[in-house]
Structure formats: structure tokens, C-alpha cells
ZASE-918503 format. One record per residue (C-alpha): residue in one letter; residue number from 0; x, y, z; chain. Coordinates in pm, 1 decimal, padded with zeros to 6 digits, always signed. Layout:
# residues N
A_NUM_X_Y_Z_A
...
***
This chain:
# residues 440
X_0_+00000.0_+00000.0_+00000.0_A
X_1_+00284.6_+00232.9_+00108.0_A
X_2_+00441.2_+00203.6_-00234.4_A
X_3_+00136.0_+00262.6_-00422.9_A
X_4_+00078.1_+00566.8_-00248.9_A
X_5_+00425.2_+00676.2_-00302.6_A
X_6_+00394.8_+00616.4_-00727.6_A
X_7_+00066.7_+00776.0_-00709.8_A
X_8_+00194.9_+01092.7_-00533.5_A
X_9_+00474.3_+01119.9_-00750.5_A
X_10_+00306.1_+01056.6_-01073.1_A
X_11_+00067.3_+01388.0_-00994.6_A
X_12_+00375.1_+01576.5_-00848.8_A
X_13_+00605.5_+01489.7_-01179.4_A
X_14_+00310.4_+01602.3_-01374.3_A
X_15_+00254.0_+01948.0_-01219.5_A
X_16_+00626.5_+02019.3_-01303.3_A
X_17_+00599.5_+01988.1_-01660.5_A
X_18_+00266.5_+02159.5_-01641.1_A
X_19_+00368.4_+02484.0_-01458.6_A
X_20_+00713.7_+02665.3_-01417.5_A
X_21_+00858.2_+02553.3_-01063.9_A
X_22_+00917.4_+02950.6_-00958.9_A
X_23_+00827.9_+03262.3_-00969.2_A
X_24_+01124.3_+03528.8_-00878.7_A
X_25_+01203.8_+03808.4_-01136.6_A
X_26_+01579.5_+03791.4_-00900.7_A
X_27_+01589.4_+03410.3_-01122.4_A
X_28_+01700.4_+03591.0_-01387.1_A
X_29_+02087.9_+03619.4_-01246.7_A
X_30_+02313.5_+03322.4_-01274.2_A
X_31_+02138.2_+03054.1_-01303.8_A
X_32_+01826.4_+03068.5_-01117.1_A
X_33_+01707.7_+03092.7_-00768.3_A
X_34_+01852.9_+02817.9_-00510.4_A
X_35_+01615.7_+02552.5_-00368.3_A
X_36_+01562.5_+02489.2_-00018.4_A
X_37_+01736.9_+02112.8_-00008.2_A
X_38_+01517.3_+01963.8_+00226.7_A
X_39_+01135.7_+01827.4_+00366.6_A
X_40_+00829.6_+01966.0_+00423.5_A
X_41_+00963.2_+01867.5_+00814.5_A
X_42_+01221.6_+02083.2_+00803.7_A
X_43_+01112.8_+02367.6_+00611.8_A
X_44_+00819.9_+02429.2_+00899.1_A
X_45_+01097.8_+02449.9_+01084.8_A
X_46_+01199.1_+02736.6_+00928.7_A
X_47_+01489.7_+02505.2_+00785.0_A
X_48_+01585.5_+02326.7_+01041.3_A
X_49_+01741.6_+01971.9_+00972.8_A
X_50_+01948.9_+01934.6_+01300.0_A
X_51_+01662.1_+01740.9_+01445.3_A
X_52_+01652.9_+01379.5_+01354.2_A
X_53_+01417.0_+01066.3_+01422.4_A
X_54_+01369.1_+00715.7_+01295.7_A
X_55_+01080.8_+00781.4_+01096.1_A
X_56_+01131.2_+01057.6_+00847.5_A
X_57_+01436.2_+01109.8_+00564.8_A
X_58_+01671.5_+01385.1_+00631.1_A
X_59_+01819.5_+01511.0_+00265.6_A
X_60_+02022.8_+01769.1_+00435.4_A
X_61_+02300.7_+01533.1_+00578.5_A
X_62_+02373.8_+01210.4_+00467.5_A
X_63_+02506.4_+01091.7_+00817.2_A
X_64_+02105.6_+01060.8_+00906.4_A
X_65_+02135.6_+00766.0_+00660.0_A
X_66_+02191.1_+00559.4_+00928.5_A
X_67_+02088.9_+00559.2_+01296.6_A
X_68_+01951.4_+00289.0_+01593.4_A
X_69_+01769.4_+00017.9_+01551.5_A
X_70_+01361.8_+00055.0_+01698.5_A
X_71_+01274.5_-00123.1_+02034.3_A
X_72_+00901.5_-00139.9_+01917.3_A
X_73_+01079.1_-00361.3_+01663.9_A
X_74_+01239.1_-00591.4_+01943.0_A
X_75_+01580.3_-00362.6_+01817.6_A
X_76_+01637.5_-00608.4_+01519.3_A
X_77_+01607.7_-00296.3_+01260.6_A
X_78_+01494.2_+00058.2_+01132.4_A
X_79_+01244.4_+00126.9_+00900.0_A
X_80_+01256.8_+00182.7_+00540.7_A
X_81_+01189.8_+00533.4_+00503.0_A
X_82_+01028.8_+00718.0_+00210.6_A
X_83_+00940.9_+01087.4_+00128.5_A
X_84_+00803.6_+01272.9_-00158.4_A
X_85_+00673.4_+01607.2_-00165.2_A
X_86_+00510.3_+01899.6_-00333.1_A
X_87_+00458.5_+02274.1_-00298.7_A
X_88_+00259.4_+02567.6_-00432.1_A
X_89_+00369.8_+02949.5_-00422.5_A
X_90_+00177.2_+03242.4_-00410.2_A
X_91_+00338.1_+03554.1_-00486.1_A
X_92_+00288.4_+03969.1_-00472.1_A
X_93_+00540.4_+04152.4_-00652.9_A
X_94_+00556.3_+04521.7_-00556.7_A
X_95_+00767.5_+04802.7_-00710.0_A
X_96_+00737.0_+05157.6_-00630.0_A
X_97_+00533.0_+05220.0_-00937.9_A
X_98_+00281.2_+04882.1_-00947.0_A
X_99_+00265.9_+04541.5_-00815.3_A
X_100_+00179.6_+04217.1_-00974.1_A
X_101_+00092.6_+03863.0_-00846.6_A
X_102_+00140.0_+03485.6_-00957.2_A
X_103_+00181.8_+03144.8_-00858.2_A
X_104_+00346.5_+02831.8_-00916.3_A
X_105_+00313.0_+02448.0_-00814.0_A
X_106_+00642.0_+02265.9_-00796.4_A
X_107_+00752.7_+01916.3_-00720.6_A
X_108_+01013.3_+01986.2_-00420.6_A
X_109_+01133.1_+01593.4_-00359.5_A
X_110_+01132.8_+01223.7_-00387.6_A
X_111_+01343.7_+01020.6_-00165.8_A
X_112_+01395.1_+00713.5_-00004.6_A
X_113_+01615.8_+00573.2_+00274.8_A
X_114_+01694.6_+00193.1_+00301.9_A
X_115_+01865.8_+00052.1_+00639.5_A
X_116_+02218.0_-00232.4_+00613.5_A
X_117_+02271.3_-00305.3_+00914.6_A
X_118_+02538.6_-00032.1_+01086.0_A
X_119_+02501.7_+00158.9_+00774.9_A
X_120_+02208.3_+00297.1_+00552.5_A
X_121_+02145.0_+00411.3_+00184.9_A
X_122_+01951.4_+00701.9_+00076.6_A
X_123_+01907.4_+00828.5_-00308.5_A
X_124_+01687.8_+01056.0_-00455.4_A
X_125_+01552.6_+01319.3_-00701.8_A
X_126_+01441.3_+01699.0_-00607.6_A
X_127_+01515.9_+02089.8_-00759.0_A
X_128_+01881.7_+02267.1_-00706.3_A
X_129_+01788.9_+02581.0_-00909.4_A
X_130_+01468.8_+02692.7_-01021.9_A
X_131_+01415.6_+02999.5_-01346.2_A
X_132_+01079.2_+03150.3_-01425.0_A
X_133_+01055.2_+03503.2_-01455.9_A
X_134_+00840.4_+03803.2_-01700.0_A
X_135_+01002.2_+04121.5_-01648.9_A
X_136_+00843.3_+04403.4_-01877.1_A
X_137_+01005.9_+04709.9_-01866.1_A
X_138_+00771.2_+05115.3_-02042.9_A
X_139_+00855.4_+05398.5_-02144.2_A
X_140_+00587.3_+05700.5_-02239.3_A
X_141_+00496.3_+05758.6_-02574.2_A
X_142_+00447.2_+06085.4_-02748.7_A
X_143_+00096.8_+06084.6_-02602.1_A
X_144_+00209.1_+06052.3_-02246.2_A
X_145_+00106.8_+05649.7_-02256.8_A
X_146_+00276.3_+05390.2_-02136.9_A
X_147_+00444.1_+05120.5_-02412.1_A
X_148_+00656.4_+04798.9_-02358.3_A
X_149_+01024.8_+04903.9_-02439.1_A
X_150_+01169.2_+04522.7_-02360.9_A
X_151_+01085.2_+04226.7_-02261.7_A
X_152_+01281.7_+03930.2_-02053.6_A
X_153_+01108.0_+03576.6_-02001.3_A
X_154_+01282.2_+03268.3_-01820.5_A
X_155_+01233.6_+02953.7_-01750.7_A
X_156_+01382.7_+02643.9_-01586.7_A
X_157_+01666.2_+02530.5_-01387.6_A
X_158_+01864.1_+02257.2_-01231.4_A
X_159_+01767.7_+01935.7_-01101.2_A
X_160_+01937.5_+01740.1_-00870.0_A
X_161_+01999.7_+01327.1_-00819.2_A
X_162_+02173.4_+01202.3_-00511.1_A
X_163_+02282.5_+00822.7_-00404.4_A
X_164_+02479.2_+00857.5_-00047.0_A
X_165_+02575.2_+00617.1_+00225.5_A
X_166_+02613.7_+00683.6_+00606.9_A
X_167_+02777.8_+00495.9_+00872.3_A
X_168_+02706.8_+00423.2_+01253.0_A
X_169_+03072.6_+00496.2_+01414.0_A
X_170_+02934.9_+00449.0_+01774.9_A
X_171_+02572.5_+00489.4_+01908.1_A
X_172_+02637.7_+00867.9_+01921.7_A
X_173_+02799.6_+00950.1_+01624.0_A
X_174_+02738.7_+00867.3_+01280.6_A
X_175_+02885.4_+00956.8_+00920.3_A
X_176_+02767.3_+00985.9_+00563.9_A
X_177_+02827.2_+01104.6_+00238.8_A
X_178_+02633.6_+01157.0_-00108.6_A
X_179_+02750.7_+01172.2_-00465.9_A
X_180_+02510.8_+01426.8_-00678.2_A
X_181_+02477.0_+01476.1_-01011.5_A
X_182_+02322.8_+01828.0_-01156.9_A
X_183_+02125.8_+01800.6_-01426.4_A
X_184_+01930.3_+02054.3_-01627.8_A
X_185_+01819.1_+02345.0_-01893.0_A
X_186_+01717.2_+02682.1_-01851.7_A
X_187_+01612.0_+02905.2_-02156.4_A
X_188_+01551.0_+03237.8_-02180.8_A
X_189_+01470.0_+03483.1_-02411.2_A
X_190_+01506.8_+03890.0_-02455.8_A
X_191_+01336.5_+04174.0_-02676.4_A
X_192_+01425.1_+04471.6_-02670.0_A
X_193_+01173.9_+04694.1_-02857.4_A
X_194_+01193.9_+04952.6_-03210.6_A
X_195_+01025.3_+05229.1_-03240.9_A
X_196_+00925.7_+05440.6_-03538.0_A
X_197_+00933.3_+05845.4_-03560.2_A
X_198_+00583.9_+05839.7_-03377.4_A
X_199_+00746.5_+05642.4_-03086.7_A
X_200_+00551.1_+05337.3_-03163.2_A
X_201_+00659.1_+04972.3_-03165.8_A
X_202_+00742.0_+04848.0_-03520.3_A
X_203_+00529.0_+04548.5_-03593.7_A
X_204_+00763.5_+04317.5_-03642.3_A
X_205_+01064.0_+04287.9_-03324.3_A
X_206_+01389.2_+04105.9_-03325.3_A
X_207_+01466.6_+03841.6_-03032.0_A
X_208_+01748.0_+03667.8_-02854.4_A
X_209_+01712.8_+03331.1_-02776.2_A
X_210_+01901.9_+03127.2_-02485.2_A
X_211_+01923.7_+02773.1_-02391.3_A
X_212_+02149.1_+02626.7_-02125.3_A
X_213_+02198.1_+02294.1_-02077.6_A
X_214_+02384.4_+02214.7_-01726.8_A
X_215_+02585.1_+01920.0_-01577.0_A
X_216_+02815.1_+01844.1_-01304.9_A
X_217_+02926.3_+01616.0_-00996.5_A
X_218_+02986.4_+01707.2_-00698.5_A
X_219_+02995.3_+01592.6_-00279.6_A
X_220_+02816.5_+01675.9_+00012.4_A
X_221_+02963.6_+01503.8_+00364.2_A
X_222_+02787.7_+01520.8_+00646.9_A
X_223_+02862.2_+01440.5_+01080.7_A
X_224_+02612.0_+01379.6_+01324.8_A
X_225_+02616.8_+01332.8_+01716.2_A
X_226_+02373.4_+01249.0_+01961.0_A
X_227_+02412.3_+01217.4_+02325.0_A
X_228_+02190.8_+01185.6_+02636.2_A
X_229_+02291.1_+01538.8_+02830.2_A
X_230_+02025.4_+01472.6_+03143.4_A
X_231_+01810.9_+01284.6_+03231.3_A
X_232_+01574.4_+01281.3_+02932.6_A
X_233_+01749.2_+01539.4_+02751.7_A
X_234_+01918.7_+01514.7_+02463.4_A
X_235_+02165.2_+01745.0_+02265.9_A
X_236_+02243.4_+01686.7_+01881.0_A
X_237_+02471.5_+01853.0_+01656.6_A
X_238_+02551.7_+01787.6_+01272.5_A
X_239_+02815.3_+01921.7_+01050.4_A
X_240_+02772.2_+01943.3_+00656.1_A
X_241_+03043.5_+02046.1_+00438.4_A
X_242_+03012.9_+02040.6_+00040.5_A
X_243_+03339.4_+02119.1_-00133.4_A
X_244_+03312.3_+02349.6_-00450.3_A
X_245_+03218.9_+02172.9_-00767.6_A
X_246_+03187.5_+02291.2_-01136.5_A
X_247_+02937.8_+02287.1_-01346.4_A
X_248_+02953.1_+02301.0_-01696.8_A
X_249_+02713.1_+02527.7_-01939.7_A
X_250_+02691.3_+02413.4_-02299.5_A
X_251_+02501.8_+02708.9_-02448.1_A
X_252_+02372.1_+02806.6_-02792.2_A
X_253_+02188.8_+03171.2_-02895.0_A
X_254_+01981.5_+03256.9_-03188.2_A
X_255_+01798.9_+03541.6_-03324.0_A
X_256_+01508.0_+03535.6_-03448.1_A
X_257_+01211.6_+03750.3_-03598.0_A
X_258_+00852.0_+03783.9_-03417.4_A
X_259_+00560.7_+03982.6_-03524.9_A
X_260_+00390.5_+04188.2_-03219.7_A
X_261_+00016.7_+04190.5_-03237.2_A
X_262_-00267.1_+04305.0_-03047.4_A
X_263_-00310.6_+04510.7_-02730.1_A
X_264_-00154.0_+04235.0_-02514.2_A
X_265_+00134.3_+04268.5_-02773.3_A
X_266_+00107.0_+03884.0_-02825.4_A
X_267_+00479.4_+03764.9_-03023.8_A
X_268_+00422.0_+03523.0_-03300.4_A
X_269_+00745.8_+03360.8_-03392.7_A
X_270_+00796.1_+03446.4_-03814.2_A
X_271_+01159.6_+03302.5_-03879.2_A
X_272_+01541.0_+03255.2_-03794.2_A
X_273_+01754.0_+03532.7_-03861.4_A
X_274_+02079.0_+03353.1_-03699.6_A
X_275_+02289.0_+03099.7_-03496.1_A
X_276_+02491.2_+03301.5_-03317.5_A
X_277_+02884.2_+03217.0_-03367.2_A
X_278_+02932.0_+03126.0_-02943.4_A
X_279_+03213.9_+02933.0_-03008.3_A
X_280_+03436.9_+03212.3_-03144.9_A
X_281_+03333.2_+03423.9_-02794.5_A
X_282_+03436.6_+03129.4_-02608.9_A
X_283_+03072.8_+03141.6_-02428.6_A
X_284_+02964.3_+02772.8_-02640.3_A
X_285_+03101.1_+02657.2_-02295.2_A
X_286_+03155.0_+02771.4_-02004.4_A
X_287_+03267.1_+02616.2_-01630.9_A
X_288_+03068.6_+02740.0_-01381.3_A
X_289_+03244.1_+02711.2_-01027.6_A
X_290_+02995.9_+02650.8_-00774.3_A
X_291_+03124.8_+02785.5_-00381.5_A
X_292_+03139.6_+02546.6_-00115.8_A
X_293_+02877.9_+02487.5_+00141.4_A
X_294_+02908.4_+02470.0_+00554.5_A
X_295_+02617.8_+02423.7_+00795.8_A
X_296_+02638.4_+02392.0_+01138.9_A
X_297_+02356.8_+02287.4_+01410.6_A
X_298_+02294.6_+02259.6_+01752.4_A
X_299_+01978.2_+02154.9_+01940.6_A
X_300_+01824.0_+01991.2_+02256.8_A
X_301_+01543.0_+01791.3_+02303.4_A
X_302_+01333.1_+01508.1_+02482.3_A
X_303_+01286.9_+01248.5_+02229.7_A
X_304_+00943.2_+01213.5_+02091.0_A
X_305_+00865.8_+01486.2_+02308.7_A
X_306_+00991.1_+01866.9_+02210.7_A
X_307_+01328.8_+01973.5_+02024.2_A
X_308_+01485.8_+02332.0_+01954.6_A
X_309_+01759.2_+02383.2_+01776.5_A
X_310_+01972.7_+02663.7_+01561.7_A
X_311_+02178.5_+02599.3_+01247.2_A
X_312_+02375.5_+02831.4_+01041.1_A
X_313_+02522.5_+02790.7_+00683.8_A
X_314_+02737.3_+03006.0_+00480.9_A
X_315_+02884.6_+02986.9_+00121.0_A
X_316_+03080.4_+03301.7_-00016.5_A
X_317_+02974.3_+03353.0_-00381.9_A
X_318_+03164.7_+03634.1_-00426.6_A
X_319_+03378.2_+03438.2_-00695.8_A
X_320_+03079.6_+03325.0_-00890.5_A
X_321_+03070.2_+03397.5_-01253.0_A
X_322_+02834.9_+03305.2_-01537.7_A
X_323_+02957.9_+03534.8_-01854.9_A
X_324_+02732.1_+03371.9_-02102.3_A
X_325_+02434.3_+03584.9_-01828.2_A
X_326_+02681.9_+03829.6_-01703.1_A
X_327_+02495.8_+04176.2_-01630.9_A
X_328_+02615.6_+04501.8_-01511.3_A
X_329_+02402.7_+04552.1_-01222.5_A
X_330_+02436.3_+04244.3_-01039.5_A
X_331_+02756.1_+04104.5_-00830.6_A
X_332_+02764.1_+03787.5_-00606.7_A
X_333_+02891.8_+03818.4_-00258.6_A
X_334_+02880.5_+03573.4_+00071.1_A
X_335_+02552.8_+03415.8_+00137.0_A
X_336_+02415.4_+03270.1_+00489.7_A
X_337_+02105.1_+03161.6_+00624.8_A
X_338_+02018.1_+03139.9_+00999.6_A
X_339_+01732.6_+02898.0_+01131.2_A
X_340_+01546.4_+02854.8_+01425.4_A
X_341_+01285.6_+02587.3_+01507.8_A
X_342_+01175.8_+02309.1_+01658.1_A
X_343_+00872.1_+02075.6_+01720.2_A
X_344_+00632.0_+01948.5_+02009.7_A
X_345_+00432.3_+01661.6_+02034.9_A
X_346_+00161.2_+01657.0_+02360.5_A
X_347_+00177.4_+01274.5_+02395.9_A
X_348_+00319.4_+01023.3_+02096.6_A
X_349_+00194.8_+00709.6_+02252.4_A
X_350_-00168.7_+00884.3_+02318.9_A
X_351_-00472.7_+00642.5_+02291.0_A
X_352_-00747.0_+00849.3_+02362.3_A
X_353_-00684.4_+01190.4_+02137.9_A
X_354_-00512.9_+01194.0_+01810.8_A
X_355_-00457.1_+01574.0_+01851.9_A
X_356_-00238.5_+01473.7_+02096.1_A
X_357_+00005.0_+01246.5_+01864.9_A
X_358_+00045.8_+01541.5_+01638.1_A
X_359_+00391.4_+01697.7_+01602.9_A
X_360_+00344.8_+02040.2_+01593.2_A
X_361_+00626.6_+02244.0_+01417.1_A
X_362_+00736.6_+02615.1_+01367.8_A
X_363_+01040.6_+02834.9_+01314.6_A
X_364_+01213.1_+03133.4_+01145.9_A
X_365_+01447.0_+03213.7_+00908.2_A
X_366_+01696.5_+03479.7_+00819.0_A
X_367_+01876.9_+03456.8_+00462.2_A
X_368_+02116.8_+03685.8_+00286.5_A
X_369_+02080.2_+03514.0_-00035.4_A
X_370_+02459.8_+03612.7_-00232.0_A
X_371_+02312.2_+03837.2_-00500.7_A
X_372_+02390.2_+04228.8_-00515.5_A
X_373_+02165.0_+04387.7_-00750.7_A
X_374_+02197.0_+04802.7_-00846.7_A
X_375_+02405.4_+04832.9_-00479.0_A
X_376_+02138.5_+04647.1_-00256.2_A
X_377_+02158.3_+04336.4_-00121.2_A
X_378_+01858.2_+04048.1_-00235.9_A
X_379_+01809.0_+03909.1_+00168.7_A
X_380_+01493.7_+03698.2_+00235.8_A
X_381_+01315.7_+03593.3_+00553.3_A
X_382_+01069.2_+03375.1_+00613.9_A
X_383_+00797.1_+03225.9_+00920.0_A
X_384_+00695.7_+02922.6_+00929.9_A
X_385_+00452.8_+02648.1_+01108.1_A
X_386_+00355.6_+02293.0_+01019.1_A
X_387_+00204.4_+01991.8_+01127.3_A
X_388_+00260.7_+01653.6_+01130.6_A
X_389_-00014.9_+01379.8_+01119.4_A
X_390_+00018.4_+01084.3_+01208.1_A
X_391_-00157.6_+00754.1_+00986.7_A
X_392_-00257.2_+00443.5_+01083.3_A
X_393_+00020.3_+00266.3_+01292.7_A
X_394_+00196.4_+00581.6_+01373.0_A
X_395_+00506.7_+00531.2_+01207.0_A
X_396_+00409.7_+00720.4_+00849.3_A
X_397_+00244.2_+01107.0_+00834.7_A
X_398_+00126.2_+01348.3_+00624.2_A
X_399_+00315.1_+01726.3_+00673.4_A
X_400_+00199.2_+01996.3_+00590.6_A
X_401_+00393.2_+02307.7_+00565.9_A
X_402_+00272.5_+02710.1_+00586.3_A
X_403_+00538.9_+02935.8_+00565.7_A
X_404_+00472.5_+03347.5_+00474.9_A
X_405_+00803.9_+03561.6_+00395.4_A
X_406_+00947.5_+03871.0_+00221.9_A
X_407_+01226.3_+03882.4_-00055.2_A
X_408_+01429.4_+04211.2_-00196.5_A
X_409_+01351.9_+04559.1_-00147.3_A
X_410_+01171.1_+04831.0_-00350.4_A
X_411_+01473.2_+05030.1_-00308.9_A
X_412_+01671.4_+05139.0_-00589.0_A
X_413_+01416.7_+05051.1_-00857.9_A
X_414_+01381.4_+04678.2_-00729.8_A
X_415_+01097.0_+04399.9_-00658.5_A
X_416_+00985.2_+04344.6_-00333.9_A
X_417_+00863.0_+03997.0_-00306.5_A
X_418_+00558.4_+03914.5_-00035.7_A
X_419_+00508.3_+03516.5_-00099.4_A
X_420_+00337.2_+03272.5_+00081.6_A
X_421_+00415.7_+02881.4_+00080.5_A
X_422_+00197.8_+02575.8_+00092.8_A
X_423_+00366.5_+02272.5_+00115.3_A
X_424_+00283.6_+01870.6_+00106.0_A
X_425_+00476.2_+01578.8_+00221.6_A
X_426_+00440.3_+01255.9_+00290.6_A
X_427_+00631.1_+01058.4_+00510.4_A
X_428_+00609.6_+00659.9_+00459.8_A
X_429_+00796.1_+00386.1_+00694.9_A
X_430_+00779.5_+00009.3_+00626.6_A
X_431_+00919.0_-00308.5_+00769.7_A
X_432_+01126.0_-00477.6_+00471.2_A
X_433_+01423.1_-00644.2_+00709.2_A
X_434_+01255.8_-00888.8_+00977.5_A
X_435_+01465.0_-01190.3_+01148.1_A
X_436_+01282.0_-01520.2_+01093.7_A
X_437_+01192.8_-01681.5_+01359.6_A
X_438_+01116.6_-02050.8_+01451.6_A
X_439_+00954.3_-02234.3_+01745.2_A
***
């Protein structure tokens, strides 16, 4: 049954990502899109905490959670295997100091699954690195004091990202992991910039740049965790996960091309190719994009299937980052962190009387400075969220679900202010695959 649910979810998840653009950020339209949150629907109600770990749900933050003790409501013989998939849909207000806008998106966030060998454990998976979708329309005033399109940028995209990683039980306390990830995918993008005639109206027909992307590249993320009884029934955890710098490689191609603008919506019908443009001779065909390395550090304390709090903090300096077949003028890279803090309570686990009372309630914050510089102001995000998770039938499996509202950017300096609120959907599966036989 658990695996039937798990294709079904999937199927509709996979299906809303070809269906709708996975974002909605006019600040996608730097490098190469927006970074993901790389984690559950658990951890993002959290407000991103992933310090917090349990023998039920997958961790895809650090690999060390791979592995872990064995259950005493399974006479300690093994842990469960775990699955997780989930979804999420975006609502967005865009706000400028002239107008505002709104839109949406539905994304597939993750699909994962975490399979105990004895001491160690093995966890692979599928879920977004980057995500691209952006219309930015930019007027100026005609001779009659109206307002007409002078360009227009669309986007759309990103990079995906598959994972197979290992972790290892050194003691009872402290365990190790690491996973090997492969980045996979395309963004295109697309630019016209408007002529006018002596009347300062838009010619009929427009010429366009085209861009496609298509993006690859390995790289490691390694990953410490401890756990330790502190007193009593108190516990304190802390995890460590480092990923190295990596490259990833852009294999681009531009054409031009010429559209004929029609009606009031100024609706582009695509007429024919002007050109291929020559990349290879501007050494942009391809490029090596070197992505920065990634540390995270966490520390909580908690009474096990009780309450937990915790604080992590990660940092990766961007400042080197480069991608000159995108390169603009008003946009730099510089360090990027993000501070969480969060945690979880459940009124009683074991309860037979009120199910209210078996479910986890979650909630945290979040404070991000996000690495890109645009026109002198630095893009920083922050975010509130609060969650729930509830428990099906046997307790070991749950549905999460996920509310978070935030704010990203700043109106300043002729820039978007973003207001967005997140609903997300998880599901959380355990079963029993590995069971001693026994004989009378």
C-alpha cells in the first residue's frame, strides 16, 4: 500500500512540473536561477531546520542521518525503510514603487527514499537545485504621455538534482555519511528589446534573442552527526555538513530570431530565424561554472518524541561566482548565509485516547542573505513558518503539511519586493522490509 501511495503521489507531483514553471522570482534571472531549499516539508516548517533527527522521516540535508539505531518497538532487530516525496505551491505579490503584480506556481520539491544495512544505511533521490521563471516588462511614455513595452525578458527552468549517499554508525552517538550528486538541467531564456518608429511606436515586427542552457556536473556533500543523552531525558544533537566546490559546466547556444507583435496584449508570433549566433568564437559555447562550497552547522536539545529546539547556520561566499554567457552590469555575487530557528512538540506520541495529541506540531524562522547584489542592494529573504505533522494508521508514516509566509528584496533602488506565501505537502512513509525469521 505504502508504495502505491508513493507512485501515485509522484506521478501527480512529476506532472505538475511539466505543467507549470517551478518559480516565480524576477531575481531568477541572475546566474542561473534561484537556489532551492534542499530539504522536507519537516524541516522547512521548521523554518529550515534539519538538525533534528528521528527514525521515521528522511533527512536530505546530511547524509550521516542515513543511518541511525535500531527501533525497540521492533524488538531492536532494525529501522524502518523510510520514504518521502513532496510537493509545494507558491503564491506571490510583486511590488515596485510604481505597481505590483501577483502569480503562482506548483512545484515538485522531492522524492526520496532511505533503506537501512545493518550499521550503515542508503539514501538516493531526485528533487530541484535551481529553479528559473521570470516576466520582467520594462515602459517607457509615448508621445501621447502612454505607457508602451520598451523590452521584454522571459525565463524559464533550472537545475535538477539526483543524489545516491551512504552513512555509517561509528558508535551509538555519532554517525557519518556522504552523497555523490549529479546536476542536471536546462534553462532558456529569451530577450526583446523593442523599435520604435518616428511616432514612438513599436514596429510590428521585433527582433529576439534566444538562450538555452543545458547544465551538468558532480559534486559531494559530507555530512557528521552526534547524539548524546545530556540529562536525564534530555538530549543534545549537533551535525556538521560540508560540500566542497564543484563545477558545473554550461553548454550554451543563442539565436535570433524575428517575431511579429500583435494586439493590445502585444502577443509575439514567432515568423523566422535570422541567426545561430557564432558562441564558439566568444568562447561562451562553454563555459565552467564554479559553484562555492557549502558549511552548515547545528545545535539543538530535546526530549525524544517529546519537544526539540535547535539553531543551524550555513554560509557559502559567492563572491567568486561567474556566469559570462548571463553576465549583467548591475548584479555582483557576494557571501551568502542563512540562519534557522525551530523546533517541534508533540503533547503525547503514545496517546490512545486523542489523536490531537500524537500530532507533532512544528514552527520556526528564518533569516537569509541570499549572495546576489543587484543596483548596490543586497537580495536578503526571511521567512515564518509552522507545520504539522499527522500521524496515519500505525503511527510510524504522516502526512506534513507546511505554511510558511516571507518577504524577498527591497523596492529600493528601482527593485521587486517579493511578499510570498508557501503551501507545502509531504508525505512521510515507513515500512518493515528487514525482519529476522523466527522458529519455534
Amino acid at each position: 500500500m505504502i508504495k502505491k501511495l508513493v507512485l501515485v503521489f509522484a506521478a501527480i507531483l512529476t506532472f505538475q512540473v511539466y505543467a507549470q514553471e517551478n518559480g516565480v522570482s524576477p531575481y531568477s534571472f541572475y546566474g542561473i536561477g534561484v537556489q532551492k531549499f534542499k530539504g522536507t516539508v519537516e524541516n522547512r516548517s521548521m523554518g529550515g531546520l534539519s538538525v533534528a533527527l528521528d527514525s521515521i522521516h528522511v533527512n536530505l540535508r546530511n547524509p550521516a542521518s542515513y543511518t541511525g539505531n535500531n527501533l525497540e518497538v521492533w524488538n531492536g532487530e532494525n529501522r524502518p525503510v523510510k520514504f518521502a516525496v513532496g510537493g509545494s505551491h507558491s503564491s506571490v505579490n510583486l511590488k515596485s514603487n510604481t505597481s505590483e503584480a501577483s502569480s503562482s506556481s506548483t512545484a515538485f520539491d522531492y522524492l526520496a527514499i532511505n533503506i537501512p544495512v545493518g550499521k550503515a544505511g542508503v539514501g538516493f533521490g531526485l528533487l530541484p537545485f535551481t529553479s528559473v521563471g521570470y516576466q520582467i516588462d520594462n515602459f517607457n511614455t509615448d508621445n501621447n504621455g502612454d505607457a508602451v513595452i520598451s523590452s521584454s525578458f522571459n525565463g524559464s527552468g533550472g537545475v535538477n538534482k539526483a543524489f545516491l549517499g551512504l552513512g555509517y554508525q561509528v558508535t551509538r552517538a555519532l554517525s557519518l555519511g556522504v552523497d555523490f550528486q549529479y546536476n542536471f538541467g536546462t534553462i532558456e531564456s529569451d530577450a526583446l528589446l523593442f523599435n520604435f518608429d518616428d511616432d514612438n511606436t513599436p514596429l510590428a515586427r521585433q527582433s529576439k534573442e534566444n538562450n538555452r542552457s543545458t547544465l551538468s556536473g558532480l559534486n559531494l556533500n559530507l555530512g557528521l552527526y552526534y547524539n548524546t543523552k545530556f540529562y536525564k531525558n534530555l538530549e543534545v544533537s549537533t551535525s556538521l555538513v560540508y560540500a566542497p566546490k564543484s563545477t558545473l559546466v554550461s553548454r550554451n547556444t543563442r539565436s535570433l530570431s524575428r517575431v511579429l507583435i500583435a494586439g493590445a496584449r502585444r502577443d509575439q508570433q514567432a515568423e523566422d530565424l535570422i541567426t545561430n549566433v557564432d558562441l564558439e568564437s566568444l568562447n561562451l559555447d562553454k563555459v565552467d561554472l564554479e559553484i562555492p562550497s557549502t558549511l552548515s552547522i547545528g545545535l539543538g536539545i530535546g526530549q525524544i518524541r517529546k519537544w526539540f529546539v535547535g539553531a543551524e547556520y550555513t554560509v557559502q561566499d559567492k563572491s567568486d561566482f561567474n556566469n559570462p554567457f548571463t553576465t549583467t552590469g548591475n548584479a555582483t555575487f557576494e557571501e551568502a548565509s542563512v540562519f534557522a530557528l525551530g523546533g517541534y512538540y508533540i503533547p503525547q506520541y503514545n496517546s490512545y485516547t486523542s489523536y490531537f495529541n500524537r500530532i507533532v506540531y512544528r514552527a520556526g524562522i528564518r533569516q537569509e542573505t541570499t549572495g546576489l547584489n543587484v543596483n548596490g542592494e543586497s537580495i536578503d529573504e526571511f521567512g515564518m513558518s509552522f507545520g504539522l505533522g499527522l500521524p496515519l494508521s500505525g503511527g510510524a508514516s504522516n502526512i506534513n503539511l507546511g505554511f510558511e509566509f516571507g518577504k524577498r528584496g527591497t523596492t529600493d533602488n528601482n527593485l521587486i519586493e517579493e511578499n510570498f506565501f508557501n503551501l507545502r505537502i509531504g508525505l512521510s512513509l515507513s515500512d518493515r522490509w528487514f525482519q529476522k525469521r523466527k522458529y519455534n
